[in-house]
N, C-alpha and C positions, 0 to 999 in steps of 0.2 A: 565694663571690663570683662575678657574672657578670663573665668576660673582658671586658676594652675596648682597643679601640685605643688605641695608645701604648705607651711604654718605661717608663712613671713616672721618666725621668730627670727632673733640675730643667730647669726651661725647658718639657716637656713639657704637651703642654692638657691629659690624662690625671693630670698628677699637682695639678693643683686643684683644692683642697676639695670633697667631694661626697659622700653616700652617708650613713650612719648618723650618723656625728659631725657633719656639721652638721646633719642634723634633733631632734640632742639638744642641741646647741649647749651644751656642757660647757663649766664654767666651773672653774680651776684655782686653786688659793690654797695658797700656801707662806710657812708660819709657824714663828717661831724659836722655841726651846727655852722660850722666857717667854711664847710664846703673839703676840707680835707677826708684823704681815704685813711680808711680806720680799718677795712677787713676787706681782703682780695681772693676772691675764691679762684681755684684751676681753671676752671673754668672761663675765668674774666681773663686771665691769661693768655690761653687758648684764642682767645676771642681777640683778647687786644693787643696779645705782642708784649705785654709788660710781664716782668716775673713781679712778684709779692714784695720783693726787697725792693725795687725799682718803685712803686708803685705808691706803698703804705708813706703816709705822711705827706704825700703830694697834694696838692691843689687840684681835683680833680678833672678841674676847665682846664688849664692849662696842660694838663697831660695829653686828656681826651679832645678836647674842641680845637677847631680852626680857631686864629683868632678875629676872621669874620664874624663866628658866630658866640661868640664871648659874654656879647651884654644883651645877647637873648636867652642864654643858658642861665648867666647870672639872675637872672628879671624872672625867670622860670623857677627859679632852685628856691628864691625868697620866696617864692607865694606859695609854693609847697610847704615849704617852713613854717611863714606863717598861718595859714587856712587850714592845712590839713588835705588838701582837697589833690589827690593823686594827679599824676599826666602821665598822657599813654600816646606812641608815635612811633615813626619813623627818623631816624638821625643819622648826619651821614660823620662817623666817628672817624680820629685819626687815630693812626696805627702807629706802634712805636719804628715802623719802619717809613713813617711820612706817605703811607698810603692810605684811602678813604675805601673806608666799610659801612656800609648802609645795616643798621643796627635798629633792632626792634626792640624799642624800650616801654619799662612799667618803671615809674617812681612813684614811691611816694614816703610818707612821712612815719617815722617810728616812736616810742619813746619807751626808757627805760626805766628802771624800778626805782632812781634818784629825781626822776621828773624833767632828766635831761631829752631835748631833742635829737632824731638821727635820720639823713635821709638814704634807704635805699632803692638802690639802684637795679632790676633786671634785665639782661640784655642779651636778644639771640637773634643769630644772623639774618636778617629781612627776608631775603630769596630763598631761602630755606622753612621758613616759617610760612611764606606765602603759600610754596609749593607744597608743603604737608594739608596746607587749609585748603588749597586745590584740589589735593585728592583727596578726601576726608570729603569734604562737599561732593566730588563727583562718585568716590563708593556711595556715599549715602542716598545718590539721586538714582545710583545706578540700582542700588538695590530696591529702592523704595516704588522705583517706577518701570524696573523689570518686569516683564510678562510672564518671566521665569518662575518659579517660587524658589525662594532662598531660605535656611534653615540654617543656624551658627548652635550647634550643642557641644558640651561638653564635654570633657572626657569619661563621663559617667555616662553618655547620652541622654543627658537633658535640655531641654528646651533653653538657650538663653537668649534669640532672636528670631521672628520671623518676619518674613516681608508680607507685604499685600496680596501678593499672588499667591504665596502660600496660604494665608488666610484664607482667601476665595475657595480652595484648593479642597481644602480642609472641612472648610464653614464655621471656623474655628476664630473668635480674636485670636490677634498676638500676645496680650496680657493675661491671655487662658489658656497660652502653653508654657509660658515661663516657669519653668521649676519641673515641667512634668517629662517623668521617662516617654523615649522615642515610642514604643508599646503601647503606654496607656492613650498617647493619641492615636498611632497608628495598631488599633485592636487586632485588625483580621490575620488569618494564620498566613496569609499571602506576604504578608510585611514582617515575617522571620527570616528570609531571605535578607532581604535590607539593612535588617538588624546587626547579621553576622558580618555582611559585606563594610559594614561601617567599624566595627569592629577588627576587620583584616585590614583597613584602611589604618587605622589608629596604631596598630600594630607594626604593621611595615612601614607607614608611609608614603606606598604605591598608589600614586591615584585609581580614580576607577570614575572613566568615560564613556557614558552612555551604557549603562550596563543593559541587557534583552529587556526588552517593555517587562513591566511587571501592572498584572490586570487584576484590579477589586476596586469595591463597592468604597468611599466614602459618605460621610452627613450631608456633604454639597449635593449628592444624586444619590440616592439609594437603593432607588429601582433599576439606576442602570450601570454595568460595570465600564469604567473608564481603564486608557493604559496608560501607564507614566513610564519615561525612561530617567533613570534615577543617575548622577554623578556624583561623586563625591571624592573630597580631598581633606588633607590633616591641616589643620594650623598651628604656626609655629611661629615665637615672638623670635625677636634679632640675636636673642643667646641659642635661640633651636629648641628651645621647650615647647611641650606639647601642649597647646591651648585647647586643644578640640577637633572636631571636624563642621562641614560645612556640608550641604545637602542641598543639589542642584535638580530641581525637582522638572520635568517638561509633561503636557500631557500632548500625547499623541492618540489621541482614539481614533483622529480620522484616520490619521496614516494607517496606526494599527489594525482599522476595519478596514482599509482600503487594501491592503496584505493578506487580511484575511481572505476577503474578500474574492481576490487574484490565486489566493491559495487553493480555494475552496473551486474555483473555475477549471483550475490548473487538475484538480483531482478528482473531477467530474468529466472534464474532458479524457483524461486518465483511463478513464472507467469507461467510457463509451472505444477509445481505442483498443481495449482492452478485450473487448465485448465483440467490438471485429474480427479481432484478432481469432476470440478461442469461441465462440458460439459457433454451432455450425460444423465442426470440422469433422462428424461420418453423419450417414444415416441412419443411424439412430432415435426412435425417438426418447427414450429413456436417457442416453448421454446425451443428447443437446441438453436438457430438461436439468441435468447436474451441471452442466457448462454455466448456462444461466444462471443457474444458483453462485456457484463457484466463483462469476464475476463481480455479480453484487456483494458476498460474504467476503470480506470486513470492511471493504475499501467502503460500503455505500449501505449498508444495515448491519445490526445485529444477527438476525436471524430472515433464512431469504425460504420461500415454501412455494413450489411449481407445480400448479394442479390444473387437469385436464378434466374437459367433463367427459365425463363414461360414453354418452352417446357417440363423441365424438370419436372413440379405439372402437366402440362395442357397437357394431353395425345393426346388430338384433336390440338392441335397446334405443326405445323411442325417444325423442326430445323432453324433457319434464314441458307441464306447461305452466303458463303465466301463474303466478299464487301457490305452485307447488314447491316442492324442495327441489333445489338441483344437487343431480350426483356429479361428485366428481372423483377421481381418480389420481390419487399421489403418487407425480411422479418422480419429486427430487427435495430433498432439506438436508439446508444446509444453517450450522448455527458456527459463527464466532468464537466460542465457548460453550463450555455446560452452561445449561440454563432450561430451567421448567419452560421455558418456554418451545422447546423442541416437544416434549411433552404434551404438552398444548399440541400440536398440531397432529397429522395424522402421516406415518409411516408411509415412505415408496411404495405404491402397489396398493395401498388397501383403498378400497372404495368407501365413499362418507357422503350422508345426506346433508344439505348445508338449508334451514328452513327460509322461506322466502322474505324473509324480513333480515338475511344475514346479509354484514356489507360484500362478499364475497359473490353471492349469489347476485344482489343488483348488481354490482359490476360488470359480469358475464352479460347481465340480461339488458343492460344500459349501453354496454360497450364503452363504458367512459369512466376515468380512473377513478377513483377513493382516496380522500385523502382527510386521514383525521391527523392534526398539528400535535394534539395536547389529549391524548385518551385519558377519559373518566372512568368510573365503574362501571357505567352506564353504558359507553362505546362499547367498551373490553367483553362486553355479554352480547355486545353485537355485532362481533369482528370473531368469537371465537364459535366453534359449532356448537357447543351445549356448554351449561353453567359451570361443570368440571373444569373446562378450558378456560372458561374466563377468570376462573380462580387460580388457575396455574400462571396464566398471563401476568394476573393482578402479582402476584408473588416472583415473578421472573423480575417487575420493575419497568414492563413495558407501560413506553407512555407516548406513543406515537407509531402509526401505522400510514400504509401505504396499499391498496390493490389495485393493480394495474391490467387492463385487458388483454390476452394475448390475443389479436386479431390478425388475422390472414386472408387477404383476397376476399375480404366484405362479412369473414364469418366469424364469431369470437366463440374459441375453440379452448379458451380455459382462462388463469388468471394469475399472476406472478405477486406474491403477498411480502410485503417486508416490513418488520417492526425494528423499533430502536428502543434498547433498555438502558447498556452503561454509555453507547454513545448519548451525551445531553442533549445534541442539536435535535429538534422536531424535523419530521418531515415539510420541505415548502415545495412550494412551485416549479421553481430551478428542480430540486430534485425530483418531482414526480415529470418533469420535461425528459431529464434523465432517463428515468423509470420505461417510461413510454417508450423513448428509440430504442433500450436493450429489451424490450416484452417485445416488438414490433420484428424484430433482426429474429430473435429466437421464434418468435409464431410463426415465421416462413417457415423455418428452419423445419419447427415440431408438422409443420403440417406436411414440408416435403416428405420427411424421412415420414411421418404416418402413410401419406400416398402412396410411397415407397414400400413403405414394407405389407402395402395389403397388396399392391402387385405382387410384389416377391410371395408370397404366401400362396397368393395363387397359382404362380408356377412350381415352388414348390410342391404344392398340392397336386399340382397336373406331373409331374417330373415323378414325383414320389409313385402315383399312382399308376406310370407305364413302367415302372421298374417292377421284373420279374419277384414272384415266391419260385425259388429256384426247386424242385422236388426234392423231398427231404432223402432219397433211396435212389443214386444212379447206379447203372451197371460198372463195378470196379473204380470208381471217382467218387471221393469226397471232394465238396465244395464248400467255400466261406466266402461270402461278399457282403462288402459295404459301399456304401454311399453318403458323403458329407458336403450340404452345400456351399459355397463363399459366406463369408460375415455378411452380415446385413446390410452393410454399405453397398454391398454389391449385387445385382441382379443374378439369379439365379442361371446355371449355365448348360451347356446340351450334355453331359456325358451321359452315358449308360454302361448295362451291364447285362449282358443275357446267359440263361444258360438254358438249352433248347435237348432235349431226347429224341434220340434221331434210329433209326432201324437199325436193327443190327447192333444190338449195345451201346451204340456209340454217343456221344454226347459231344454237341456243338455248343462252345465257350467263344461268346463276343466281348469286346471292352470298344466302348468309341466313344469318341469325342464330337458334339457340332461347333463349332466355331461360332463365336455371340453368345446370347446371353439374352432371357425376358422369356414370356411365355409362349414367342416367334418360334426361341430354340428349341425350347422343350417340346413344342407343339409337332419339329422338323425331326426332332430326337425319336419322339413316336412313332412318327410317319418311317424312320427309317428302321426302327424296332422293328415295325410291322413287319414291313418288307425283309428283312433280315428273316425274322421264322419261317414265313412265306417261301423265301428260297433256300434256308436248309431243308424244308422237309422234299424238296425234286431232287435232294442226292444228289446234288451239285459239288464239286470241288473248292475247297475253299477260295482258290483264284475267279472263279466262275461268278460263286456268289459276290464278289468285290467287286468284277467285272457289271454284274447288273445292277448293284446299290450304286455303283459311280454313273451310271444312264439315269436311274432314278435322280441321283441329287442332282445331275446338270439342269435338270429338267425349273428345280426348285430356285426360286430368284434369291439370288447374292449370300446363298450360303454350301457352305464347303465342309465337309468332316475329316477326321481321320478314323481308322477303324484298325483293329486284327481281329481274325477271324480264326480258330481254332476247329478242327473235330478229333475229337481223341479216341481209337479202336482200343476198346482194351482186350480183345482177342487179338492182334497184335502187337500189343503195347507199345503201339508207336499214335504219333499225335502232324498231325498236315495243318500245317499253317500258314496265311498269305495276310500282309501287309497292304494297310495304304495310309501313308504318311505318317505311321503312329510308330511311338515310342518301341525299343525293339521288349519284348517279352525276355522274363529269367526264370532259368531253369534252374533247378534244387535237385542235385544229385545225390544219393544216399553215398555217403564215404567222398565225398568231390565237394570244392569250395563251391558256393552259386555264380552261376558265369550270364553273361545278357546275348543273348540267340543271337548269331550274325546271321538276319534273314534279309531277301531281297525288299529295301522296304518300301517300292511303290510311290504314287502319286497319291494325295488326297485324292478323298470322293468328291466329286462333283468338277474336278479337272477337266476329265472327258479325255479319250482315245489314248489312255497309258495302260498298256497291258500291263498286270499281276501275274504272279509266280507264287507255285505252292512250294514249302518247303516241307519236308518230313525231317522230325527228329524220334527218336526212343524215348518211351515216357516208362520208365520201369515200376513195378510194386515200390511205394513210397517217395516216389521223384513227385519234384512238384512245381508246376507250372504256375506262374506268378501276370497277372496281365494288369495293366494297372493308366490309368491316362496321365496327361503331365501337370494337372493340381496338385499331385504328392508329390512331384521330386524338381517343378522347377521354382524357383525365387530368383531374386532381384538382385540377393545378395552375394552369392555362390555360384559358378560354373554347371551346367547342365550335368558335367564328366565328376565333380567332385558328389554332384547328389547323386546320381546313376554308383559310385562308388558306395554311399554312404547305406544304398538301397541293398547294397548285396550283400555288405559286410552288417548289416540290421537281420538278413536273413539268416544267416549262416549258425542257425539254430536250428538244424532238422527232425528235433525232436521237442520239439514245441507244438501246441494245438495250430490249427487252422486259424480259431478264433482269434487263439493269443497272437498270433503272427501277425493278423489284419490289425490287430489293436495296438498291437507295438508300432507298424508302419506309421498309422494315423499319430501316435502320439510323439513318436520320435522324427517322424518326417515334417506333420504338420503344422504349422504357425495359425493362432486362431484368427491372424489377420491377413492371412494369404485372401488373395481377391479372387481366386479360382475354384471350382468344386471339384469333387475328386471321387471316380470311379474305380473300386479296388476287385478284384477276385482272383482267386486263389484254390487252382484247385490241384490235389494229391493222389495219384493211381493207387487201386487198391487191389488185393488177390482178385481175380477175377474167375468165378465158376458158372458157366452156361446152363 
């Protein structure tokens, strides 16, 4: 029987009618020694149609029986009488309404405290008593030979039933949970959950079907965690009292690792789309190097460490060899969280010797990944570069590593390191397959932008090194110039800047641009430098000289420039200037807003047969001529007309230095991701005395 609240004292709501006896609604009859009825319960009423007053004092056969069956009642009723010996059957009884009810009967024999005989009578409706013993047998088969595990506890949550499947479940008999709280069998802190959930069950009365798998360890397996999805509902007798709950127990481990399973695919594939996505996106090698990191940190490690070996940025430093330490070069870490284990490893930028017995170093030297599942003390001193680290590892909680080769077109150029501390999962297979295609996407990547930016370095280097020291002392002109080249994403580009001493006071002021980009341009940028001083010093007109730099570049294959060409007299104080294709120059008037030259502005150089024109304007004591290429003022984002505005209205400071001027331009004009480089000079007439 399920426990219920209450004392079953009288007076108690617990002790009214409830439970088997009224769904059989037994009907009671006590007959005297001759066969008459002496006591008629409501029941027998109910059952037979007769009220009590109708009943008592009758001859019981002839109430109840046909009289077919008369002298097998009576032959029946004696031998009960005399033997003692009960009868138990099916009878088909008459109703007081002359209709026939198939009556499930117990007789048998009584006797009283005077030593008189009494026979009684039990009697409940056949097909109704069948059908309870119908279900009653098939719960009981149902429960006993369910795959399910089934649980009936109390309202206390105790144990008052378990099936077979539960036992199995458990490793528990059934007779060795009865009496005991849901807890003390079910110990781990995972089956707190269940507890409360049973608990709001009992409460409301809301079922609760299939509740999220819930994962731990039982005494049936111990070593390995199982998932179960838990059900649970209240029970309640025919008045609605609360008998308990019941606990529908399934295990699903396969499903639930087959989910996982899917999950874990689902978020590795994730991570490699991911990895497409954002590795790669300038040349860079420093930012690929944090991208990399970025994609593995948290989706796929704890802590992700990108190191390059030195030989491979530092062209002056030789290969380590076999048995030595290898250097390498930090280029990117990225951690999850704080954790000593960032500590552990070695800052962006700083160089570190790894000794040849480190997993990092065979890595490189193997070309083929690393993979420790389950790190001991023993790994952790051979994963980290000295005992300091492997003690900070050991205290961060790492317990599983990963080093992966960065290789690129046959060469293994450094080596992508990932530990797991709070994540529990080890590193496997799956994952270092992982590992491999994002180390592999980014080694392109790191080796491009390396390629890349030792070209770039080397035109800059060449670019840098045909750009003029302007004379610190010209006749009546101050000058300021700068030069800044595109981000590194981008190849270096042809501008220049010259500024040339020419007879007669005068000083020759160039700004030009070559169209492209690499050490082609730079190389064409010289070549046109040359030629530039070459013909101001024959005292050529500034149209003249344009005239012979545009035969020059025709001459030169598939490249084109723009140029303006100044000479400023400052015993005149006037300035002659001729265009070709280039941006118009702005003038700085002392007392006048700055305005942009309306000069004739020509064909590019290298067009061929477009004659130039010189212009004269008045360059007075403190006016100042602005020459500048279109790295400063064009973008993608803005109109050619609104940055030509923003240039003038940046100037319109005439008493600012030279310096500050150039440095204002650069910093207020320039985007450090403009893909252009940028030629600036500036120069200012000064008293002039012969």
């Amino acid at each position: 029987m399920l426990g219920r609240a209450g004392t079953g004292r009288p007076g108690d709501e617990s002790s009214q009618p409830s439970g088997l006896m009224d769904l059989l609604a037994v009907a009671a009859v006590l007959l005297d020694a001759d066969g008459r009825v002496v006591l008629w319960s409501p029941e027998a009423e109910r059952l037979y149609g007769y009220t009590a007053e109708e009943a008592l004092g009758e001859y019981a056969a002839r109430l109840l029986v046909h009289a077919e069956h008369w002298d097998w009642v009576v032959k029946t009723f004696v031998e009960v009488m005399e033997t003692g010996r009960s009868w138990a059957g099916s009878f088909p009884i008459r109703r007081k309404d002359g209709s026939t009810r198939l009556v499930e009967l117990r007789n048998m024999r009584l006797l009283d405290d005077r030593g008189d005989f009494y026979a009684l009578g039990l009697g409940t409706d056949s097909p109704t008593l069948h059908e309870l013993e119908r279900d009653v047998a098939l719960s009981t088969r149902l429960i006993s030979q369910s795959p399910i595990g089934i649980a009936i506890l109390d309202t206390e949550l105790r144990y008052l039933a378990v099936n077979p499947a539960l036992e199995r479940i458990h490793a528990m008999p059934a007779r060795d949970h009865i009496g005991l709280h849901y807890r003390e069998v079910m110990r781990a802190p995972e089956f707190e959950a269940a507890e409360s959930a049973m608990r709001e069950v009992l409460r409301t009365g809301a079922p609760l079907v299939e509740q999220a798998p819930l994962v731990g360890r039982t005494a049936a397996d111990p070593g390995n965690p199982h998932a179960w999805t838990i059900s649970l509902f209240r029970l309640e007798d025919t008045q609605g009292r609360i008998l308990g709950v019941a606990e529908l127990v399934v295990d699903v481990t396969e499903r639930y690792e087959a989910a996982q399973e899917a999950g874990e695919t689902r978020r590795r594939l994730s991570v490699i789309a991911d990895g497409s996505a954002r590795i790669g996106t300038t040349l860079e090698v420093g930012q690929t190097a944090r991208e990399l990191a970025e994609v593995t940190v948290p989706a796929f490690a704890d802590v992700a460490a990108v190191d390059v070996l030195d030989s491979i940025l530092d062209e002056h430093r030789p290969p380590s060899r076999e048995g030595s330490p290898a250097y390498f070069r930090a280029l990117a870490l990225k951690a999850a969280y704080p954790t000593d284990a960032v500590r552990a490893a070695d800052p962006p930028g700083r160089i570190a010797a790894y000794p040849a017995d480190r997993l990092a170093t065979r890595c490189v030297r193997t070309g083929r990944p690393v993979l420790v599942r389950h790190a001991d003390g023993k790994d952790l001193s051979c994963i980290a570069r000295d005992e300091r680290s492997a003690t900070l590892l050991a205290r961060a909680g790492v317990h599983s590593y990963l080093a992966v080769p960065l290789s690129a077109r046959g060469t293994t150029i450094g080596f992508l390191g990932l530990t797991r501390a709070r994540d529990p999962r080890p590193f496997d297979e799956d994952d270092m397959a992982i590992a491999v295609e994002l180390a592999s996407r980014a080694a392109v990547c790191i080796d491009n932008a390396r390629a890349h930016q030792s070209v770039r370095n080397a035109a800059e280097s060449l670019q840098r090194s045909l750009l003029p020291d302007h004379p610190p002392r010209l006749p009546g002109l101050e000058v300021a110039s700068r030069y800044q080249p595109a981000q590194a994403a981008y190849e270096v580009g042809g501008d220049w800047y010259d500024v040339v001493p020419l007879d007669g006071a005068r000083t020759a002021l160039v700004v030009g641009d070559v169209m492209g980009s690499g050490i082609d341009a730079a190389a064409t940028m010289g070549r046109l430098r040359t030629a530039t001083t070459a013909y101001a010093d024959l005292d050529l007109e500034p149209a003249q000289v344009l005239h012979h730099l545009d035969a020059l570049t025709s001459r030169l294959e598939q490249y084109i420039a723009t140029c303006v060409y100044a000479v400023y007299d400052p015993r005149r104080a006037e300035c002659h200037l001729a265009t070709a294709g280039h941006l118009p120059p702005a003038l700085v008037c002392r007392g006048e807003h700055p305005r942009l030259l309306d000069l004739p502005t020509g064909a590019p150089l290298g067009v061929g047969g477009v004659p130039f024109e010189t212009a004269t304007v008045p360059l007075a004591p403190g006016d100042q001529l602005v020459l500048y290429t279109d790295g400063l003022v064009e973008t993608r984002e803005h109109s050619i007309d609104e940055r030509l505005e923003t240039l003038l209205r940046l100037l319109d400071t005439p008493d600012a230095s030279l310096e500050e001027t150039c440095d204002r331009l650069l910093h207020d004009l320039r985007h450090p991701a403009n893909h252009d480089d940028v030629a600036l000079l500036i120069a200012r007439a000064c008293l002039f005395t012969a």
